[in-house]
MARDOKOL-80736 format. One record per residue (C-alpha): residue number from 1; residue in three letters; y, z, x. Coordinates in nm, 3 decimals. Example, Ala and Ser with C-alpha at 12.3 -4.5 7.8 and 13.67 -1.06 7.14 Angstrom:
REM MARDOKOL-80736
[site 1 "ALA" [-0.450 0.780 1.230]]
[site 2 "SER" [-0.106 0.714 1.367]]
//
This chain:
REM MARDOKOL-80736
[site 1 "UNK" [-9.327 -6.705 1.849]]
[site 2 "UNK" [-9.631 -6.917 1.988]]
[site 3 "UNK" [-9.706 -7.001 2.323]]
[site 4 "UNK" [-9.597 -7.326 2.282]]
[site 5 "UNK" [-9.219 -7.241 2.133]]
[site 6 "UNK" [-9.219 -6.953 2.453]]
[site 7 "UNK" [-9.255 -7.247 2.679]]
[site 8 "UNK" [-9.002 -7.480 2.554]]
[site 9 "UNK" [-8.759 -7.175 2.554]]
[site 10 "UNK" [-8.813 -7.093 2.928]]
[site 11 "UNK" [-8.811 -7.481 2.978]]
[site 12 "UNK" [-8.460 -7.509 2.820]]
[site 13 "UNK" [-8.334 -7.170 2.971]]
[site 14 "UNK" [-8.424 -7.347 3.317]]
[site 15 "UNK" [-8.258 -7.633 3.251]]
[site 16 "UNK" [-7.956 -7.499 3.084]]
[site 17 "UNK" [-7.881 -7.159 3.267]]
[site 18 "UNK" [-7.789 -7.353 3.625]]
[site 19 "UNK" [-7.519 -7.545 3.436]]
[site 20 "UNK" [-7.391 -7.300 3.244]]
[site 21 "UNK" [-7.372 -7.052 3.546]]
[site 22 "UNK" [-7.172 -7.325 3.735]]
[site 23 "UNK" [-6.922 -7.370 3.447]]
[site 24 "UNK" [-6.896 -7.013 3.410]]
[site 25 "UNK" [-6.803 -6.957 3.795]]
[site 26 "UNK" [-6.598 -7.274 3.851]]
[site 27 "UNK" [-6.417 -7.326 3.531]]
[site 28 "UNK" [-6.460 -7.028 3.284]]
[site 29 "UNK" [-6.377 -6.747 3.570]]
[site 30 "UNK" [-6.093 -6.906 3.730]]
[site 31 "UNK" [-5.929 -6.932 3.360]]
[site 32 "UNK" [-6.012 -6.618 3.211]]
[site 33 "UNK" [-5.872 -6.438 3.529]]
[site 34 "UNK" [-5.575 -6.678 3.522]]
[site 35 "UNK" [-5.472 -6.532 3.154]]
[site 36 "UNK" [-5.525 -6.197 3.259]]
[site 37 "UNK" [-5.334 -6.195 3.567]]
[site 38 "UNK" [-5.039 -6.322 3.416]]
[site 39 "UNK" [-5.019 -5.987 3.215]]
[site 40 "UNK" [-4.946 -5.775 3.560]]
[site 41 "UNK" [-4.757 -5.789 3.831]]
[site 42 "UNK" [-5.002 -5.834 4.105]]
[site 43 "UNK" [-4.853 -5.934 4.434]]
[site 44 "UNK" [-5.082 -5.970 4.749]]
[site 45 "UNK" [-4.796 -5.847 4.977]]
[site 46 "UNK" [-4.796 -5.497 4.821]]
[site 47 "UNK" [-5.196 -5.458 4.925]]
[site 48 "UNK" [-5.308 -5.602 4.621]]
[site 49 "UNK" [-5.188 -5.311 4.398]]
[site 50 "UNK" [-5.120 -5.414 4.030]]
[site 51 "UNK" [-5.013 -5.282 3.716]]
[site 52 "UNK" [-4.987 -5.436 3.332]]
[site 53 "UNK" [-4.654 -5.550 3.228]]
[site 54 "UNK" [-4.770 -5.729 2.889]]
[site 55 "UNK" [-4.570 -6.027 2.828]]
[site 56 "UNK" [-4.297 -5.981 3.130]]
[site 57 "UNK" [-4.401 -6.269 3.299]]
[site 58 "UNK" [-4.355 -6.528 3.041]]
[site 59 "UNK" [-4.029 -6.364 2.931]]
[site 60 "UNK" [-3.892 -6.427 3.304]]
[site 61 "UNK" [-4.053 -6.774 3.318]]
[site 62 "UNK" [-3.889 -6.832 2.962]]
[site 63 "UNK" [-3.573 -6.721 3.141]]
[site 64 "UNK" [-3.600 -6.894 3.444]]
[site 65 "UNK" [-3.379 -7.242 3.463]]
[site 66 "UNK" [-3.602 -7.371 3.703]]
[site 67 "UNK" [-3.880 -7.392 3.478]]
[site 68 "UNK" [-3.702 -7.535 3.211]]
[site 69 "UNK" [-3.564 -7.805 3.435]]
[site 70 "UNK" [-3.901 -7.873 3.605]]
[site 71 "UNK" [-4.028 -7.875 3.190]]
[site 72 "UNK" [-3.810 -8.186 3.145]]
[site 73 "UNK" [-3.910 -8.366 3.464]]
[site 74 "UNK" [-4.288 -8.323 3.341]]
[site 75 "UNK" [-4.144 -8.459 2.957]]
[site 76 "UNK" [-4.031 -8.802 3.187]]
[site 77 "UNK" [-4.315 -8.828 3.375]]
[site 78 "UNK" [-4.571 -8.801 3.018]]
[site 79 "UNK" [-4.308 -9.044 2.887]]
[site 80 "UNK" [-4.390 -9.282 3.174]]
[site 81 "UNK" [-4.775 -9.233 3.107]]
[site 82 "UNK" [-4.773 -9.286 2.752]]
[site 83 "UNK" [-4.495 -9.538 2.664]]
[site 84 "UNK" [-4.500 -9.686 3.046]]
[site 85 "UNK" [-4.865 -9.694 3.177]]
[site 86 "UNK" [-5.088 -9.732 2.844]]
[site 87 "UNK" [-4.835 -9.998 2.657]]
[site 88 "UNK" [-4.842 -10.204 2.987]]
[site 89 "UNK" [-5.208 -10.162 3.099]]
[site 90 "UNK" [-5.312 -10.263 2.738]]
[site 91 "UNK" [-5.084 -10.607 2.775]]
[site 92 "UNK" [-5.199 -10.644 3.112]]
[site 93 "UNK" [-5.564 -10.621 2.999]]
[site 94 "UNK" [-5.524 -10.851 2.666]]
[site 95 "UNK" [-5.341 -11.079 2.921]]
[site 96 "UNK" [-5.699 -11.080 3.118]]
[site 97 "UNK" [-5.873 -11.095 2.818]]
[site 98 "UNK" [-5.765 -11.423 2.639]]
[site 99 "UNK" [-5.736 -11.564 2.953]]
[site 100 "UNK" [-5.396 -11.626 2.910]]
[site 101 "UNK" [-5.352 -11.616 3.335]]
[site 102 "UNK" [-5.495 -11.806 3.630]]
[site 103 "UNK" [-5.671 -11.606 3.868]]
[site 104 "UNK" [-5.786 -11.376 3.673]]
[site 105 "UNK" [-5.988 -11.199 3.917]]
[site 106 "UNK" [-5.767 -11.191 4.162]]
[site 107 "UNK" [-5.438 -11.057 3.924]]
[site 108 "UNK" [-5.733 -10.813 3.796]]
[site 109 "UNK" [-5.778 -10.689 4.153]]
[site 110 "UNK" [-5.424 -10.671 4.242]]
[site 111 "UNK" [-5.339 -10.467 3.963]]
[site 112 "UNK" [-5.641 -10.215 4.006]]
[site 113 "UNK" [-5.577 -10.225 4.396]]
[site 114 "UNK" [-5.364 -9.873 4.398]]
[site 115 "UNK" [-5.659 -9.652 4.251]]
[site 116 "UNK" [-5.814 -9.733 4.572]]
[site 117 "UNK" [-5.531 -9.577 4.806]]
[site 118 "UNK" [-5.484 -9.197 4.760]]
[site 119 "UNK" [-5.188 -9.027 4.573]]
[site 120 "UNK" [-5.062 -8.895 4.904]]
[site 121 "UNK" [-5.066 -9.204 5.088]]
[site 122 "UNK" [-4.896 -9.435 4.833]]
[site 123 "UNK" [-4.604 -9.129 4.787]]
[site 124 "UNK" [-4.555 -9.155 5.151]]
[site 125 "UNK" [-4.530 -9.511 5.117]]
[site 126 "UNK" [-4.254 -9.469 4.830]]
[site 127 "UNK" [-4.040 -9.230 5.025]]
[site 128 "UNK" [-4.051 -9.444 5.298]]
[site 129 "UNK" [-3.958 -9.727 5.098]]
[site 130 "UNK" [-3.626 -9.557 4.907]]
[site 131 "UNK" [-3.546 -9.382 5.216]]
[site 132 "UNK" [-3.172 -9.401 5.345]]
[site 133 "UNK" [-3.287 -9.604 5.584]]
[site 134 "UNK" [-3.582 -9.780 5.365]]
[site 135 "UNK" [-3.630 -10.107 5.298]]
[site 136 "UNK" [-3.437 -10.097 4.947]]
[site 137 "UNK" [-3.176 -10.006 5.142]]
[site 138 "UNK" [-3.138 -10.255 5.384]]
[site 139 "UNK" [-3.145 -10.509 5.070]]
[site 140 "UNK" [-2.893 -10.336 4.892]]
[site 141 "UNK" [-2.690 -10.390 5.225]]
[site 142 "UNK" [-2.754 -10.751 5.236]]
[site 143 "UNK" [-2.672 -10.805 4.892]]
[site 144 "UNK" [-2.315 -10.619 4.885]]
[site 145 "UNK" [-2.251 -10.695 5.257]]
[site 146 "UNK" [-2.175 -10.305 5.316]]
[site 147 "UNK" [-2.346 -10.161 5.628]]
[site 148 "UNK" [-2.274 -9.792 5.494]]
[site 149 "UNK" [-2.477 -9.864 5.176]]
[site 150 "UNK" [-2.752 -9.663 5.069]]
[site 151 "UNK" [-3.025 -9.599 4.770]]
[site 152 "UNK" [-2.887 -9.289 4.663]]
[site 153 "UNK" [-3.094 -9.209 4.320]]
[site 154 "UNK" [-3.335 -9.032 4.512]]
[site 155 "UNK" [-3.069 -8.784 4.609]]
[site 156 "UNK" [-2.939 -8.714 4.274]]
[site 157 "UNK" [-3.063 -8.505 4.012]]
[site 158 "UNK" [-2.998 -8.801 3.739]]
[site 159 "UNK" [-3.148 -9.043 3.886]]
[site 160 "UNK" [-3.462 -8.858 4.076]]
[site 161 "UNK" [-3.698 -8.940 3.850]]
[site 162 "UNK" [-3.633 -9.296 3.812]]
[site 163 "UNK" [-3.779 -9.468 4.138]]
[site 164 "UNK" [-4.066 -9.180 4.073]]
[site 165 "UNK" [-4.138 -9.328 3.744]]
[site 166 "UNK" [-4.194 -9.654 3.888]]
[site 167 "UNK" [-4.457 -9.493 4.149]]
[site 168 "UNK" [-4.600 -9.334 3.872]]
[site 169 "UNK" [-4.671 -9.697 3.712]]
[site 170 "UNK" [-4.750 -9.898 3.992]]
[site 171 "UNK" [-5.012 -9.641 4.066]]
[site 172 "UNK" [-5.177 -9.595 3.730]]
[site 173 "UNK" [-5.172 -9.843 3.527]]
[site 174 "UNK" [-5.443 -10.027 3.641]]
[site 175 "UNK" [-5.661 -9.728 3.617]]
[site 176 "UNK" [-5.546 -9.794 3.197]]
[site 177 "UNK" [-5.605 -10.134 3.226]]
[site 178 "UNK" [-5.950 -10.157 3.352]]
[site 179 "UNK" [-5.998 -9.884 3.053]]
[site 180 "UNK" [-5.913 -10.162 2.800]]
[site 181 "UNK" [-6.078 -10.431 2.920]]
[site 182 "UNK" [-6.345 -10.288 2.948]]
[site 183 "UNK" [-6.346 -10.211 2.544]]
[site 184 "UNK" [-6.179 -10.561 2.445]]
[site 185 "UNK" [-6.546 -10.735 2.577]]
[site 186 "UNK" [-6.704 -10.516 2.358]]
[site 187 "UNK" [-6.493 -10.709 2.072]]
[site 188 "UNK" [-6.692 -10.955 1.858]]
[site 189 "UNK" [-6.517 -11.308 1.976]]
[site 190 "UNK" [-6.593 -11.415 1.608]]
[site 191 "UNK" [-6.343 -11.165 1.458]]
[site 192 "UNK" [-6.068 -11.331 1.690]]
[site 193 "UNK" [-6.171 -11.675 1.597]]
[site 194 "UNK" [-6.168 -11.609 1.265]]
[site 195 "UNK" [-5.804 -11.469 1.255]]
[site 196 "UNK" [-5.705 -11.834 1.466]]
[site 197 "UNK" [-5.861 -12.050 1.179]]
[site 198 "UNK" [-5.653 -11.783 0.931]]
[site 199 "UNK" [-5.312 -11.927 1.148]]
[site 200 "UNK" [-5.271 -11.602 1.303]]
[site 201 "UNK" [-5.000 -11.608 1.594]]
[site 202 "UNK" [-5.089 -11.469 1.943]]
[site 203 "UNK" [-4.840 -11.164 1.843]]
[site 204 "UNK" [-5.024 -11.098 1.508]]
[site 205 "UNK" [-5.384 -11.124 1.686]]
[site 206 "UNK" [-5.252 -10.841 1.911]]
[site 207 "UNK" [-5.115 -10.603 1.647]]
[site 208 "UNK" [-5.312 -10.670 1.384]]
[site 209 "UNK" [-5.642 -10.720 1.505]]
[site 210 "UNK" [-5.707 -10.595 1.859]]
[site 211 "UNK" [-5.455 -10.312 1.845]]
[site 212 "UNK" [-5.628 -10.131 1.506]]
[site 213 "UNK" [-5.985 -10.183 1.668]]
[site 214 "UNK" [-5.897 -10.005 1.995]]
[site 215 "UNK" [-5.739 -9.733 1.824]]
[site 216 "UNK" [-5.942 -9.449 1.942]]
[site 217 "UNK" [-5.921 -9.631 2.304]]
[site 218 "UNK" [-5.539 -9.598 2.290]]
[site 219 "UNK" [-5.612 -9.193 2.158]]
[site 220 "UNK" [-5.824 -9.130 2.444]]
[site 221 "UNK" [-5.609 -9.312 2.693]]
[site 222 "UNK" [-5.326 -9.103 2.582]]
[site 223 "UNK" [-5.508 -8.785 2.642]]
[site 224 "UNK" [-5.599 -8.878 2.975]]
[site 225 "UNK" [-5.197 -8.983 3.030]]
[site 226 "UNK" [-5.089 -8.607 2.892]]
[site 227 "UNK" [-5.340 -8.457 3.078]]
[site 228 "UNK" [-5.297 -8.620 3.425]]
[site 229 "UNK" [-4.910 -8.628 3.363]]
[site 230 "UNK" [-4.889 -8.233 3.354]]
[site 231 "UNK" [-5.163 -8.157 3.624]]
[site 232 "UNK" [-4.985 -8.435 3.853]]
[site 233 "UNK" [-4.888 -8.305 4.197]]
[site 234 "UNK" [-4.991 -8.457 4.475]]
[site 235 "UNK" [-4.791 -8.814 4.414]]
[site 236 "UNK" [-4.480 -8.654 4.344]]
[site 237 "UNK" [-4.499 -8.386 4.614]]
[site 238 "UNK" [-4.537 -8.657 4.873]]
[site 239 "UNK" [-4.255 -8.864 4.749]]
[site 240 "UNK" [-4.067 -8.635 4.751]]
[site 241 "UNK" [-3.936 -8.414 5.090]]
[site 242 "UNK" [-3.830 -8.027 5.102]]
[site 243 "UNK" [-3.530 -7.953 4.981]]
[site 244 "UNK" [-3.294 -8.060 4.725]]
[site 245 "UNK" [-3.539 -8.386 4.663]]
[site 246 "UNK" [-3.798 -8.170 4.545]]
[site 247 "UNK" [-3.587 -7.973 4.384]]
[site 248 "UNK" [-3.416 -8.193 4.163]]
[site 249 "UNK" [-3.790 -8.392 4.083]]
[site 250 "UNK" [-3.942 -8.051 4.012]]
[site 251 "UNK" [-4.224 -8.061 3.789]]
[site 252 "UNK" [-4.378 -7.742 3.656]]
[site 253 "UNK" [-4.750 -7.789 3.918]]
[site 254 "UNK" [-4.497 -7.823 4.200]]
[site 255 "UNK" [-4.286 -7.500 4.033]]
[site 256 "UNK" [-4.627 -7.322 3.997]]
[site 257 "UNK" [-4.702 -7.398 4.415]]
[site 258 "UNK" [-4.383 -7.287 4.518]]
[site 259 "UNK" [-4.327 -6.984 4.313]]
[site 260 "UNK" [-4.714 -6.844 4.372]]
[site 261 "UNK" [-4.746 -6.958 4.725]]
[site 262 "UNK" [-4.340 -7.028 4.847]]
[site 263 "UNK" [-4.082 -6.800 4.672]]
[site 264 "UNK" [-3.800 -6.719 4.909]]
[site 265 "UNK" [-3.722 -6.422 4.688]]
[site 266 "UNK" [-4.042 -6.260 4.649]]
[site 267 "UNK" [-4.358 -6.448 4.830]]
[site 268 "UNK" [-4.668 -6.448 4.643]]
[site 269 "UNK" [-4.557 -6.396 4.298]]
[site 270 "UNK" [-4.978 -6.512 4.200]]
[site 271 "UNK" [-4.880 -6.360 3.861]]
[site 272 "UNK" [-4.579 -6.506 3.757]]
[site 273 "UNK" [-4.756 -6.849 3.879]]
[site 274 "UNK" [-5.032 -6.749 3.663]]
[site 275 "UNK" [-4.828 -6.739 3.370]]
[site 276 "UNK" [-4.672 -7.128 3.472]]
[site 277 "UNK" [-5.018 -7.220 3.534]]
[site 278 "UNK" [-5.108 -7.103 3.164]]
[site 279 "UNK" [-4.787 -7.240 3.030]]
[site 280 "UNK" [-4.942 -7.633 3.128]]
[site 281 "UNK" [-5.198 -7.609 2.947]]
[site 282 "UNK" [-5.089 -7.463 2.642]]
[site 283 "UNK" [-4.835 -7.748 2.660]]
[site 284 "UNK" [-5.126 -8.009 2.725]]
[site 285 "UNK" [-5.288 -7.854 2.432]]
[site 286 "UNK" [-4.995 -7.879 2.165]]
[site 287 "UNK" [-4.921 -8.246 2.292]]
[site 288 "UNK" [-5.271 -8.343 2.284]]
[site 289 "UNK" [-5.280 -8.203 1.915]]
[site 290 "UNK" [-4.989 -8.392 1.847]]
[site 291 "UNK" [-5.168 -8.743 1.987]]
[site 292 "UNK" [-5.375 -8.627 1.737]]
[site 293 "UNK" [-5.237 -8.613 1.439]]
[site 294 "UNK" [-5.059 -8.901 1.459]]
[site 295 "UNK" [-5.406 -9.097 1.554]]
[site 296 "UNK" [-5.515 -8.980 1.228]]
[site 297 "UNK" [-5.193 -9.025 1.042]]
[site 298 "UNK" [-5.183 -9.417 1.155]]
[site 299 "UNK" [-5.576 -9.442 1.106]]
[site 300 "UNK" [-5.521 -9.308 0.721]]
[site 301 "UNK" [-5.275 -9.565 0.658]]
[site 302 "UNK" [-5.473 -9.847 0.842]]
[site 303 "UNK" [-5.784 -9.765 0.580]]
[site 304 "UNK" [-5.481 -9.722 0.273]]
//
């Protein structure tokens, strides 16, 4: 090796080695221990003493109701990112797009206004708002002329996850929107044009033509939906109040918190939240792979 090769190695060493230090202490570390802890039974309150118990963890998580009914709650809330928050951003932004609205800027803005308010302060702002004594309340009063009535799906384990859903939209889709307008201006106008002069319908320009181009768009948007859908916390923690609210909206971040940081049986369990904690990911993983293949599957038989 020449001078001139030593050089560029030491020059990419120092520009590489910061990063990858970084990523190793921020992101590789905190995983790698993550796996392994959720093979012992490590519990802070007994001194930090520990011993390996193989796959116990996972079997008791696999056990435990709570995280099977906290599994469903998270199946809802991808189901309201995927089928709610993409399908209505992308309408929204072809709306925006052919100009089909007045005001464009101003519905744009309106739409995209939640991103600006944090999680926590628009969940406060929904559990004030189906309260007992919330505004939805009052209407329902004034609409059935009945004092003593009350929004009650907040305090049922049906129904929990309905007005939650409907946070869950109000708050994101405009994130998805912006996301798809932004990649419909990168559309050739021509290609649009041409399908008018062809007699194409509104409808047929929309799922024949803009919907095949923006295919990957709609893949990546739907990772990002899985992703933030099983990592969500903060929104639904706030909307939600202690007790048999949060209970019944459990999702499996909130299950992880309370069982690593708030078990009334046994404080502290950091392992058996370790094993949750590895559990959401392995599920973001599979569903991801499953966006996946059916990306490719509907891309195959766009080409056949």
């Amino acid at each position: 090796m020449n001078g001139r090769d030593k050089r560029k190695l030491v020059t990419f060493i120092g520009f590489v080695l910061p990063g990858l230090a970084i990523y190793l202490l921020i992101v590789a570390y905190p995983i790698i221990y993550s796996v392994g802890l959720s093979f012992t039974d490590f519990n802070p309150n007994r001194g930090g003493k520990w011993n390996f118990v193989g796959l116990l963890q996972y079997k008791s998580m696999f056990e435990e109701p709570m995280f099977w009914h906290a599994f469903k709650n998270n199946m809802i809330v991808v189901a309201v990112s995927a089928f709610g928050q993409i399908p209505v951003g992308f309408g929204l932004a072809y709306i925006l797009y052919r100009r089909l609205v007045r005001a464009r800027s101003f519905f744009q803005s309106m739409v995209f206004l939640p991103q600006f308010l944090s999680p926590i302060v628009v969940g406060i702002l929904f559990r004030k708002l189906v309260g007992a004594d919330g505004p939805v309340s009052t209407l329902l009063q004034i609409i059935s002329n009945d004092p003593s009535r009350q929004f009650m799906m907040m305090l049922k384990a049906e129904t929990v996850m309905f007005p939650i859903g409907i946070a869950l939209l109000w708050m994101y889709t405009g994130f998805y929107m912006i996301i798809f307008l932004a990649n419909l201006q990168k559309i050739d106008s021509n290609i649009v044009e041409a399908a008018k002069i062809d007699g194409a319908s509104e409808p047929q320009i929309f799922g024949r033509v803009i919907v095949p181009i923006l295919s990957g768009t709609i893949l990546v948007s739907t990772i990002l939906a899985i992703a933030g859908s099983l990592r969500g916390f903060d929104l639904i923690f706030a909307i939600t109040t202690q007790g048999l609210q949060r209970n019944n909206a459990l999702v499996l971040p909130i299950f992880m918190y309370q069982t690593a940081f708030q078990d009334y049986s046994n404080t502290m369990r950091f392992a058996f939240g370790s094993a949750i904690a590895n559990a959401i990911v392995v599920i973001s993983v599979v569903l991801i792979m499953i966006s996946n293949t059916i990306a490719r599957r509907f891309n195959h038989g766009e080409v056949n």
